[in-house]
C-alpha positions in Angstrom: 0.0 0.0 0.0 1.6 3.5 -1.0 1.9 5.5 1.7 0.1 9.3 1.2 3.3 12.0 2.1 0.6 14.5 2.9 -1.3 12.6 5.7 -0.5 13.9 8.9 1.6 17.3 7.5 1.0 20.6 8.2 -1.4 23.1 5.9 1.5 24.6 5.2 3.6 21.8 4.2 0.7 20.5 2.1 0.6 23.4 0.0 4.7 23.3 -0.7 4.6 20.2 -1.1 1.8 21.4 -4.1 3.9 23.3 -5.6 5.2 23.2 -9.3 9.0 23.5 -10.0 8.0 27.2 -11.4 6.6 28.0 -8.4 9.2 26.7 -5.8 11.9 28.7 -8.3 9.4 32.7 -8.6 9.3 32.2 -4.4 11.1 35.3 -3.1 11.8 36.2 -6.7 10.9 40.2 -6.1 12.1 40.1 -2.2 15.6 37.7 -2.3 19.2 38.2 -4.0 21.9 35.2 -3.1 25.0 36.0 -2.9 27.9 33.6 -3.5 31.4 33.1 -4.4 32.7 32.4 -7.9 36.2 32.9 -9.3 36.1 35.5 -12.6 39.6 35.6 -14.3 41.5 33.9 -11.5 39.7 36.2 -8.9 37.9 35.2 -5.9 34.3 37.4 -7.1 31.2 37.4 -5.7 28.1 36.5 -7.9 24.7 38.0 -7.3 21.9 35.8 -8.3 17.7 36.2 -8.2 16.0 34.0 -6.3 15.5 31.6 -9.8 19.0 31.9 -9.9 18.9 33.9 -13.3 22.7 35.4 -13.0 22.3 39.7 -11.9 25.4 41.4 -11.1 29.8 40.1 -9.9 31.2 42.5 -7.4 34.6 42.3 -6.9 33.9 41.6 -2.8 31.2 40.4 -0.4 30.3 43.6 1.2 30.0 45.5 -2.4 27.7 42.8 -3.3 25.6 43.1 0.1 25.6 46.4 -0.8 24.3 46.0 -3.8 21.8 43.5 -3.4 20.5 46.0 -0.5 20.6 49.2 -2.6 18.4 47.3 -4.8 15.6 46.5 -2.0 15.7 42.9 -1.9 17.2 41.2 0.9 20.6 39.7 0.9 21.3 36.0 1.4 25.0 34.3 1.6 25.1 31.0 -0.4 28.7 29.1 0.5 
């Protein structure tokens, strides 16, 4: 007998758990910015991505990047 994953969750976990692919990737989308660390031309970078991870902006160090992600009104999250 296949067990149902939903019996006994939360509401809330129920409707994640509802959720398309395209869905899970828009959430946050106008509110979140990850920021991360990449190497451009041999140089530790930092990469600022949207919450789908479409690629934004490189600054050449973390707190530019905070920074920017800030000066932008979304909030800043550190991805290692």
């Amino acid at each position: 007998m296949k067990e149902n994953r939903n019996s006994g969750a939360t509401p809330a976990a129920r409707i994640l758990r509802s959720l398309s692919a395209s869905d899970l990737a828009s959430l946050g989308l106008e509110e979140l910015a990850y920021v991360k660390p990449t190497v451009l031309n041999g140089t530790v970078a930092y990469a600022i991505h949207a919450a789908d991870g479409e690629k934004l902006a490189t600054a050449p160090n973390r707190d530019i990047a905070m920074a920017t992600v800030r000066h932008n009104d979304l909030d800043p999250l550190s991805v290692h």
